[in-house]
KOLLUM-765433 format. One record per residue (C-alpha): residue number from 1; residue in one letter; x, y, z. Coordinates in steps of 0.2 Angstrom, whole numbers, plus 5000, padded with zeros to 4 digits. Example, Ala and Ser with C-alpha at 12.3 -4.5 7.8 and 13.67 -1.06 7.14 Angstrom:
2
+-----+----+------+------+------+
|   i | aa |    u |    v |    w |
+-----+----+------+------+------+
|   1 |  A | 5062 | 4978 | 5039 |
|   2 |  S | 5068 | 4995 | 5036 |
+-----+----+------+------+------+
REM end
This chain:
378
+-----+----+------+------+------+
|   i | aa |    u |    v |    w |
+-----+----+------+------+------+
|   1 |  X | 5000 | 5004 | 4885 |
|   2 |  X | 5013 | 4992 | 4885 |
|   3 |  X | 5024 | 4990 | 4898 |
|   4 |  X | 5045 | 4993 | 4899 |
|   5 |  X | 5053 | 4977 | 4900 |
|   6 |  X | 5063 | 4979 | 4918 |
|   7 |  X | 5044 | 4985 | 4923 |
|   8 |  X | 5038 | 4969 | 4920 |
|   9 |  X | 5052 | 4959 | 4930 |
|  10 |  X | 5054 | 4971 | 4944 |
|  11 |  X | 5048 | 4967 | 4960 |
|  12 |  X | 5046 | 4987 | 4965 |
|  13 |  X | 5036 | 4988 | 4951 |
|  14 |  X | 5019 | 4995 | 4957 |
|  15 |  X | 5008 | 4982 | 4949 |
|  16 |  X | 5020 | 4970 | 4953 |
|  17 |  X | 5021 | 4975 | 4970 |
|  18 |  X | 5002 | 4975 | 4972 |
|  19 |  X | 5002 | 4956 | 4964 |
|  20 |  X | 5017 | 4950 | 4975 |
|  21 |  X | 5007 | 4957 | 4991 |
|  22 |  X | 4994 | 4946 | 4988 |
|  23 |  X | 5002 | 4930 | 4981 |
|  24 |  X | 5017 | 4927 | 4992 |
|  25 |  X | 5006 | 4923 | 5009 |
|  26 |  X | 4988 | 4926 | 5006 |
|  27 |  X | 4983 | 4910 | 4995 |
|  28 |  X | 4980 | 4898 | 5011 |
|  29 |  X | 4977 | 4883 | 5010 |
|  30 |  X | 4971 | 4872 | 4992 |
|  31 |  X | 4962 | 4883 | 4981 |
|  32 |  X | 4955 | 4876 | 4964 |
|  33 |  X | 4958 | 4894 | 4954 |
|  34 |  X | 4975 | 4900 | 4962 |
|  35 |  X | 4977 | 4916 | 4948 |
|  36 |  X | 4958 | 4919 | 4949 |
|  37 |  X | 4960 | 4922 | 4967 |
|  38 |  X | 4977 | 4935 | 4965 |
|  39 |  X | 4968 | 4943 | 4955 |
|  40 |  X | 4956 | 4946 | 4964 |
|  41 |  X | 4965 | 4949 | 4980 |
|  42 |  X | 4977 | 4964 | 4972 |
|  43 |  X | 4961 | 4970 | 4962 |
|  44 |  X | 4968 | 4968 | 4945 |
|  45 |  X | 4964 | 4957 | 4928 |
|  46 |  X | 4968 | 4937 | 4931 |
|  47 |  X | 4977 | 4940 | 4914 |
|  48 |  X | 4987 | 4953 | 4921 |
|  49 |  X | 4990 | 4944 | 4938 |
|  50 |  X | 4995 | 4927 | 4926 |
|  51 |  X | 5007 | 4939 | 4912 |
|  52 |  X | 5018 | 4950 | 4926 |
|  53 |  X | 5021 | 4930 | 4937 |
|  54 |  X | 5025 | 4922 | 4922 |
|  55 |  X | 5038 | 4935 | 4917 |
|  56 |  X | 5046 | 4938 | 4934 |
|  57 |  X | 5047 | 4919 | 4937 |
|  58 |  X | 5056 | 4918 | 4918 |
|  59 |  X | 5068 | 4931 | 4924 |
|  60 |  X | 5071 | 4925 | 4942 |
|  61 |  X | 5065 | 4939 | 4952 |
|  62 |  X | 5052 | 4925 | 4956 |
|  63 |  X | 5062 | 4908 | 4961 |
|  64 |  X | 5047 | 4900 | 4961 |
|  65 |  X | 5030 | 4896 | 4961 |
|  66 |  X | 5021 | 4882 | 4970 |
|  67 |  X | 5009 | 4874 | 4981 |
|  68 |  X | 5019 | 4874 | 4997 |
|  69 |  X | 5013 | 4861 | 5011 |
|  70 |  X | 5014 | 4855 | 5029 |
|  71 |  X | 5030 | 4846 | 5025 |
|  72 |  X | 5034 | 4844 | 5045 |
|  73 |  X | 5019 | 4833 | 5045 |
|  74 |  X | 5022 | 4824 | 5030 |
|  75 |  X | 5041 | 4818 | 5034 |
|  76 |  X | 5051 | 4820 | 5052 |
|  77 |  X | 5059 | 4837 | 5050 |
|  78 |  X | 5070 | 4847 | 5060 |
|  79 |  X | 5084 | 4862 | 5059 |
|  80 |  X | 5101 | 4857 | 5059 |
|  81 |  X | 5116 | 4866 | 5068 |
|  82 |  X | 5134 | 4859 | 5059 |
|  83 |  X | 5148 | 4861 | 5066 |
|  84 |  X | 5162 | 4863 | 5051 |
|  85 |  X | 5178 | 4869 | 5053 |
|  86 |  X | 5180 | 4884 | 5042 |
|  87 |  X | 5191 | 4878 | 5029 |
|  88 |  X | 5176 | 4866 | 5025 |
|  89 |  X | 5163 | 4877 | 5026 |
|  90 |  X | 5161 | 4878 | 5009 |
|  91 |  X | 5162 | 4864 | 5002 |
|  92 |  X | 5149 | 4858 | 5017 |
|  93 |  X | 5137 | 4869 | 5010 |
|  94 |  X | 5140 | 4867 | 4990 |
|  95 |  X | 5137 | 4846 | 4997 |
|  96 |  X | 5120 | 4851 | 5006 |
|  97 |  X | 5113 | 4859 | 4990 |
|  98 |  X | 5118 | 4849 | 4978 |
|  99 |  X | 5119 | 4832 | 4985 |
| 100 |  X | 5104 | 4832 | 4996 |
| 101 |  X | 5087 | 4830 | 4991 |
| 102 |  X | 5084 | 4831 | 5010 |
| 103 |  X | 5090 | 4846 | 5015 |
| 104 |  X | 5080 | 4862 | 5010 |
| 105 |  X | 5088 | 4881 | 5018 |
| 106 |  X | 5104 | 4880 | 5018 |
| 107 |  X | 5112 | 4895 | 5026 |
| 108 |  X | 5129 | 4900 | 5034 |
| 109 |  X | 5125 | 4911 | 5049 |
| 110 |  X | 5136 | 4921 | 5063 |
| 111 |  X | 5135 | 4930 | 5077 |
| 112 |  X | 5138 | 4948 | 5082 |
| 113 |  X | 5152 | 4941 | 5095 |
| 114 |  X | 5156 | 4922 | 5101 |
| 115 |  X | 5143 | 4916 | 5111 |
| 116 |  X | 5133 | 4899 | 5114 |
| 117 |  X | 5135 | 4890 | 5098 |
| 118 |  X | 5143 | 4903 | 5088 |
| 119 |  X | 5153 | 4887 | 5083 |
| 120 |  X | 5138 | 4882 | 5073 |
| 121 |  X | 5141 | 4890 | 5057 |
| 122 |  X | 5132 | 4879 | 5046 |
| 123 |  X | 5113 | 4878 | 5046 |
| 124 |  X | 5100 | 4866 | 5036 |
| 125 |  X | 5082 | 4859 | 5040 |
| 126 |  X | 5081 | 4843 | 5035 |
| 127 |  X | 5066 | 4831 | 5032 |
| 128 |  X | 5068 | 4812 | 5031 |
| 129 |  X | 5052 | 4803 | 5022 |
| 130 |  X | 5043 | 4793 | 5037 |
| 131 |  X | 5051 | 4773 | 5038 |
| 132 |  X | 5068 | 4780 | 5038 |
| 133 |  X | 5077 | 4786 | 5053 |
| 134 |  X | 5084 | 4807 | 5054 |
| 135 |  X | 5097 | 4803 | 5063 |
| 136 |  X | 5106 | 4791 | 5052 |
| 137 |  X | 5103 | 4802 | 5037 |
| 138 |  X | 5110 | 4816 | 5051 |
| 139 |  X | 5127 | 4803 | 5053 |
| 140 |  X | 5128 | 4800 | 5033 |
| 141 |  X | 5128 | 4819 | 5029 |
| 142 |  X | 5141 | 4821 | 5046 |
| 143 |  X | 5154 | 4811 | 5038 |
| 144 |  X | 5153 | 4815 | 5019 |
| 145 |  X | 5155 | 4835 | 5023 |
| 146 |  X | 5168 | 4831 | 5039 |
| 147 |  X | 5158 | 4839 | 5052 |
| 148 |  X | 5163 | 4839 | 5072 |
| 149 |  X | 5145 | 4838 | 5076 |
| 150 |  X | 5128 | 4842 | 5072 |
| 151 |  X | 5111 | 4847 | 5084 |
| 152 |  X | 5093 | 4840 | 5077 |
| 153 |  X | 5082 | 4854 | 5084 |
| 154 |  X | 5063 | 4846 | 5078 |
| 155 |  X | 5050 | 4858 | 5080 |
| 156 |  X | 5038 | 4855 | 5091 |
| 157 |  X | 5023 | 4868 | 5086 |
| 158 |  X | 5021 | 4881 | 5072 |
| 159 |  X | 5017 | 4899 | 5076 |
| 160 |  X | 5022 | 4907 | 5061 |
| 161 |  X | 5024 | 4901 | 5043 |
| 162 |  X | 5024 | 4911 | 5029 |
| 163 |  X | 5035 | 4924 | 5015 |
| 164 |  X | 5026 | 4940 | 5010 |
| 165 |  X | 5043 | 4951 | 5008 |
| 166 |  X | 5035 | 4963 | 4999 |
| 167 |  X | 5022 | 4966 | 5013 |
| 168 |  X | 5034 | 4965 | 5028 |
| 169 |  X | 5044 | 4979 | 5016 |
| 170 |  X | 5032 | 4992 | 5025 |
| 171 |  X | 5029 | 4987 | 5044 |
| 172 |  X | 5034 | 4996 | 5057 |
| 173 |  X | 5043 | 4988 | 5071 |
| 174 |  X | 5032 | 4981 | 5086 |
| 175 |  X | 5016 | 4979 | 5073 |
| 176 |  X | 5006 | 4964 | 5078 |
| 177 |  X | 4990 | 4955 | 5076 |
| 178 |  X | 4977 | 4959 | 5090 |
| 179 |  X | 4977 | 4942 | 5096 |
| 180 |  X | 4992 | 4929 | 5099 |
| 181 |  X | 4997 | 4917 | 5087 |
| 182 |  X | 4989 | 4899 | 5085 |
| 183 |  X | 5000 | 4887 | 5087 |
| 184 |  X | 5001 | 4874 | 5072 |
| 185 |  X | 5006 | 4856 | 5083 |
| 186 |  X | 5017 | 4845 | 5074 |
| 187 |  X | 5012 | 4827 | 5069 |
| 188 |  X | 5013 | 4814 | 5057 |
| 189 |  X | 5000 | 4813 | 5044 |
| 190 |  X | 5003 | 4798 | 5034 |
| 191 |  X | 4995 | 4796 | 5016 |
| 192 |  X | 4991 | 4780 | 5004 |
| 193 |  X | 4995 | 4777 | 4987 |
| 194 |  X | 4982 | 4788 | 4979 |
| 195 |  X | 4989 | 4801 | 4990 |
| 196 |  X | 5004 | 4803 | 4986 |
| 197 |  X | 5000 | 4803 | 4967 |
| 198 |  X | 4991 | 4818 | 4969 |
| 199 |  X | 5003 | 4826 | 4984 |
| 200 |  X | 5020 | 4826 | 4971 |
| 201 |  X | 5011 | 4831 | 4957 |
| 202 |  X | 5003 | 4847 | 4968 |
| 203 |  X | 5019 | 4850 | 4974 |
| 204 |  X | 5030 | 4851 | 4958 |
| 205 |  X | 5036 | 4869 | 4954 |
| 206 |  X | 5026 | 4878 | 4938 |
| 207 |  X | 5035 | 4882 | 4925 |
| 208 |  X | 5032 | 4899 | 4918 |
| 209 |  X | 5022 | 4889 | 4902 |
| 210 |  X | 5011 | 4881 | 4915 |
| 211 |  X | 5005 | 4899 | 4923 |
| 212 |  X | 4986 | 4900 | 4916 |
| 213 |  X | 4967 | 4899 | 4925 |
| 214 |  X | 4967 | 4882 | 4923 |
| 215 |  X | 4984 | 4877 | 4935 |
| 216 |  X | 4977 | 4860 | 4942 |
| 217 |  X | 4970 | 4852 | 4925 |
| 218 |  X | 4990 | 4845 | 4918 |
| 219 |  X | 4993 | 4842 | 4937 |
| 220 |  X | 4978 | 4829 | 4938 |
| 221 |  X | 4983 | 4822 | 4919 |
| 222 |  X | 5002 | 4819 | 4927 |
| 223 |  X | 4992 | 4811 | 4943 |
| 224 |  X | 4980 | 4800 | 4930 |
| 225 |  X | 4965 | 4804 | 4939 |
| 226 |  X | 4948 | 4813 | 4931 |
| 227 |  X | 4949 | 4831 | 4938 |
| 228 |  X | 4935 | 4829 | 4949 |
| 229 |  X | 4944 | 4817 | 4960 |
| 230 |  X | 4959 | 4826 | 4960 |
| 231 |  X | 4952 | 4841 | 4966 |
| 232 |  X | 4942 | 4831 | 4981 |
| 233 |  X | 4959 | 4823 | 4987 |
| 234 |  X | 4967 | 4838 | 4987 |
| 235 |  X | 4954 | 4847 | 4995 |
| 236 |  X | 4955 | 4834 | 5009 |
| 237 |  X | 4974 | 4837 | 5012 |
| 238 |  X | 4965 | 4856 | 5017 |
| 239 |  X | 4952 | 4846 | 5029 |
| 240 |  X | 4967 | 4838 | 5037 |
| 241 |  X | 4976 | 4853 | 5038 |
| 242 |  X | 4992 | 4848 | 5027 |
| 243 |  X | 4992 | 4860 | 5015 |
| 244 |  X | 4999 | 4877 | 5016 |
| 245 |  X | 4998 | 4890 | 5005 |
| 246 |  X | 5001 | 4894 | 4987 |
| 247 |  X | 5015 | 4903 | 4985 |
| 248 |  X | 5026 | 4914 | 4972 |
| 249 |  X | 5043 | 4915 | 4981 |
| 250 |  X | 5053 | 4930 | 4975 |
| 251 |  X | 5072 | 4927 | 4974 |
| 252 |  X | 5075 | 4937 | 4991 |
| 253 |  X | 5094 | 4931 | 4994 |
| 254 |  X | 5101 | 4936 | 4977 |
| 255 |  X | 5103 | 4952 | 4967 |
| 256 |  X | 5088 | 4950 | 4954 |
| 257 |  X | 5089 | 4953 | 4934 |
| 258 |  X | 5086 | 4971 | 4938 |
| 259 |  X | 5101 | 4974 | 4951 |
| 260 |  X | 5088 | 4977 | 4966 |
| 261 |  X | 5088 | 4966 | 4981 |
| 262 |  X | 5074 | 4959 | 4989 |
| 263 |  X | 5080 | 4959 | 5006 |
| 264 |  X | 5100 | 4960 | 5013 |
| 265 |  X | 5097 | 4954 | 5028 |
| 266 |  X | 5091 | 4935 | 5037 |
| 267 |  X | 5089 | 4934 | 5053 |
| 268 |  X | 5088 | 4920 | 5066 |
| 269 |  X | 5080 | 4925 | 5082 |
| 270 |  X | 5084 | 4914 | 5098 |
| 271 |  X | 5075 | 4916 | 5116 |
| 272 |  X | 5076 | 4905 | 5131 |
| 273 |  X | 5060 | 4906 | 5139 |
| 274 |  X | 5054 | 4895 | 5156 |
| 275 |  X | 5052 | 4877 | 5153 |
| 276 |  X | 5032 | 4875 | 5152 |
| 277 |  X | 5029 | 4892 | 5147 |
| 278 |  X | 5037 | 4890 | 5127 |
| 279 |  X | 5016 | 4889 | 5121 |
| 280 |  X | 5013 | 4904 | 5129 |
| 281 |  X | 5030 | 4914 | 5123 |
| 282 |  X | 5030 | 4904 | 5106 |
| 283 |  X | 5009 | 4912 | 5103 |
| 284 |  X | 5015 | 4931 | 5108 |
| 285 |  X | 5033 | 4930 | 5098 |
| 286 |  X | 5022 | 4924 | 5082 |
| 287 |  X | 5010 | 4938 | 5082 |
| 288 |  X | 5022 | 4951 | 5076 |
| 289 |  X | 5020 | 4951 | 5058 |
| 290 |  X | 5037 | 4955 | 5055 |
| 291 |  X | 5043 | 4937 | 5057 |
| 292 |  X | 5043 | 4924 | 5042 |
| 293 |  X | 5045 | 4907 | 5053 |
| 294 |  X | 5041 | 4906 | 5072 |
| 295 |  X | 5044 | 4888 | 5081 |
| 296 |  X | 5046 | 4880 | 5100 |
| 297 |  X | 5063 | 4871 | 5096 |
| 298 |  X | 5075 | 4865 | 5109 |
| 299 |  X | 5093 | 4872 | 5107 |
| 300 |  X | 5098 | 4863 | 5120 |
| 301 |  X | 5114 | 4866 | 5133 |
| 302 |  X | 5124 | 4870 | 5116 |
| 303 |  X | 5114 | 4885 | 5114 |
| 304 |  X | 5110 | 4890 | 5132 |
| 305 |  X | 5093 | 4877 | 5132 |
| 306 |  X | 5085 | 4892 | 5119 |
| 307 |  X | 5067 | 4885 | 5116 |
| 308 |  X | 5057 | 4898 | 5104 |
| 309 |  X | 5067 | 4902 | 5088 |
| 310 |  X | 5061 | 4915 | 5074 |
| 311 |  X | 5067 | 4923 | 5057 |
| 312 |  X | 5065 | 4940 | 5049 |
| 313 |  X | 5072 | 4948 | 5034 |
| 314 |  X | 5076 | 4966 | 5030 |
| 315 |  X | 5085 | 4978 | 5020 |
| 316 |  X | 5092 | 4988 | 5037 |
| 317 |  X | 5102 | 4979 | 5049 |
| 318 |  X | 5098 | 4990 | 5062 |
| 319 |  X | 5081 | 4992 | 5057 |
| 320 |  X | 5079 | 4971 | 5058 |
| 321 |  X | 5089 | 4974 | 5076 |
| 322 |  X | 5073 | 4986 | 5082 |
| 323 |  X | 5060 | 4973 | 5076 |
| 324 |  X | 5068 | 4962 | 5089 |
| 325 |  X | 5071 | 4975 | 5101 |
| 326 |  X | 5050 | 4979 | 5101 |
| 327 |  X | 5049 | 4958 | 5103 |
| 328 |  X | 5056 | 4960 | 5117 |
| 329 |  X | 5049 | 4974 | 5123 |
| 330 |  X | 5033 | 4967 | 5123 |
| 331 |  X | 5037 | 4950 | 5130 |
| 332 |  X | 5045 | 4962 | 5145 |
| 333 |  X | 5027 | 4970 | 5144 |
| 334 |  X | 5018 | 4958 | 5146 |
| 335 |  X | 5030 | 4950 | 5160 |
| 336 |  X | 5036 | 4935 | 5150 |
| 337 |  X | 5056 | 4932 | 5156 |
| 338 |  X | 5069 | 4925 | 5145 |
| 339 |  X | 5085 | 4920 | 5152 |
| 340 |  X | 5094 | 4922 | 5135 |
| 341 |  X | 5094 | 4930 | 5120 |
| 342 |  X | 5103 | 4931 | 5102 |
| 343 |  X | 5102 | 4933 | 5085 |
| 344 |  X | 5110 | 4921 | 5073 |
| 345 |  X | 5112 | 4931 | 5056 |
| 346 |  X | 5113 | 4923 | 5037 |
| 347 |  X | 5125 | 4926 | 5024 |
| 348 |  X | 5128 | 4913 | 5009 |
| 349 |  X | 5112 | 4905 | 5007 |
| 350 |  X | 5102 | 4891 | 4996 |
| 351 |  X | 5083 | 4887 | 4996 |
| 352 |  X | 5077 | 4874 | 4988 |
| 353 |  X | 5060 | 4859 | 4992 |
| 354 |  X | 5066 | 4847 | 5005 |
| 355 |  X | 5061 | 4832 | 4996 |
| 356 |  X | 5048 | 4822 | 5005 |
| 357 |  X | 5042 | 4804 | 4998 |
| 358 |  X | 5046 | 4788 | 5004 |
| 359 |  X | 5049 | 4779 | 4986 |
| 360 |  X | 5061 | 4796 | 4982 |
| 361 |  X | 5072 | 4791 | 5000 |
| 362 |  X | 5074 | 4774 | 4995 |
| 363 |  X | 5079 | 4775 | 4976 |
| 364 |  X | 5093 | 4791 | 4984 |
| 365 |  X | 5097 | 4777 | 4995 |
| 366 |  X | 5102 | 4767 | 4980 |
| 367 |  X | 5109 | 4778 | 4969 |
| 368 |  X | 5120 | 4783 | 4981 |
| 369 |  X | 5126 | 4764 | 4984 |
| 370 |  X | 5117 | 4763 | 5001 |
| 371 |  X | 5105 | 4749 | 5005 |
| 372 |  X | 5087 | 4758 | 5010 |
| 373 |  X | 5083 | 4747 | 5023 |
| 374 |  X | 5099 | 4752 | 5034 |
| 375 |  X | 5092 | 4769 | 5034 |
| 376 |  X | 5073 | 4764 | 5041 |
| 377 |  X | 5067 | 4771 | 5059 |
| 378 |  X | 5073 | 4758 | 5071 |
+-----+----+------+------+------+
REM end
């Protein structure tokens, strides 16, 4: 029986909805046969699984589909905090987006009422290839969109990474895995030649004429390397735990072709939990599968020294308000104080790759008339 056209973009869809629980989050890691294993995730034909991706990625309810990595260990990373008098705001952000290469989520966020750092409007994460220094890319991007100041706030360790909108759609507030978290510590893996041939062609967006069973085969031919060998250095980015999933990222910030939204709401959790104890806070905070990204950052005074920062996205404002309520009802539970406490929340917002090699940086660095060794790590 052939299937209605807005059936076949629609991310409610029930096969869709089936295919989208699986392939947003659950690919882990490098797998050599990433359609194969959907398919056999959400139980349904790999030809299915490969025709309903490909027509919600031409029609944009899929932004895009990937092989998503460590990037924090590739390149230095950090979230940025800008401070931008309004009036600029915009133009702040349109700069970020379009000018950048470096900068990936781009988001204007506020708070329910001024508080510590309500100021700090603007938000970005940025990652700087290694050789080259953050902070003077930081001072660059500073005085081309005007801001007053900026806060560099590096992870330090991972507790949660991961999308799965269409899975979270259906959790109840307080739902958490039986055990805490893991925490992913930040470090900096550096690759050789051969490497990188194979890391940026992995990491290159599919287009939807690329979907098939046989993803990795073009990839190694843009890489010039036999199949074999491709697949074995790839496979060792798994060993050395760089790689992260792969991923079909619905558009979940914008109205898609059929009028729905994929969630309304995005938002930034803070907590200020006792110096020496973020490891333990950070590993109970990242067990609640409601939350997308969970990090030990340091907000320093500007945001009342908030160490543990998380996200979540929902359609229900006051439903995304009791996920964090049953957070911290079970940090209370289990007798882990916080000082402070707030919720940052997103309105305009851009995502795109934070670009991540070394020979990328330093032909930006020229294009943009700058010379590339003014911008290297001191």
């Amino acid at each position: 029986m052939a299937m209605s056209s807005s059936a076949a973009i629609s991310h409610t869809d029930e096969i869709n909805a089936r295919i989208l629980a699986v392939s947003e989050d659950c690919i882990a890691g490098f797998v050599r046969n990433p359609m194969t294993e959907i398919a056999r995730g959400c139980g349904l034909p790999v030809e299915t699984v490969i025709e309903r991706i490909r027509a919600m990625l031409q029609a944009g309810t899929i932004r895009r589909v990937r092989q998503t990595l460590m990037a924090t260990d590739l390149a230095p990373g950090a979230l940025v905090a800008w401070e931008v008098d309004g009036d600029g705001l915009d133009a702040a952000f349109d700069f970020m987006v379009q000018r950048d290469p470096f900068s990936g989520h781009v988001v204007l966020r506020s708070t329910d009422a001024a508080t510590a750092g309500s100021q700090y409007k603007l938000w970005t994460t940025l990652k700087v290839p290694h050789g080259f220094s953050m902070k003077k890319h930081a001072d660059y991007l500073r005085d081309k969109v005007g801001a007053k100041h900026y806060r560099l706030m590096p992870a330090k360790g991972i507790f949660a990474l991961g999308v799965g909108h269409t899975r979270r759609k259906l959790i109840e507030p307080g739902s958490k895995a039986d055990t805490s978290a893991e925490m992913h510590v930040v470090r900096s893996v550096k690759l050789d030649e051969l490497e990188w041939r194979v890391l940026m062609a992995l990491k290159r967006d599919f287009a939807p004429e690329e979907l098939g069973e046989n993803l990795w085969e073009a990839r190694a031919k843009e890489a010039d390397l036999p199949l074999p060998v491709f697949f074995e250095v790839a496979e060792s980015f798994d060993e050395r735990k760089v790689i992260g999933r792969f991923s079909t990222f619905l558009e979940h910030v914008k109205p898609t072709a059929t009028g729905e939204r994929v969630t309304k709401f995005n938002a930034l959790f803070h907590w200020a939990v006792p110096v020496g104890r973020e490891i333990e806070a950070g590993r109970e905070i990242g067990r609640h599968h409601i939350l997308t990204h969970c990090y030990w950052r340091e907000g320093g005074p500007e945001f009342k020294d908030v160490n543990i920062m998380a996200v979540a996205h929902g359609t229900d404002r006051d439903l995304v308000r009791t996920h964090k309520a049953a957070i911290d009802e079970h940090l209370h539970r289990i007798g882990m104080p916080f000082s402070y406490t707030n919720v940052f929340w997103g309105g305009r917002s851009e995502i795109k790759p934070s670009e991540i090699a070394p020979a990328a940086y330093a032909d930006w660095c020229r294009v943009n008339g700058i010379d590339p060794d003014s911008m290297r790590s001191e």
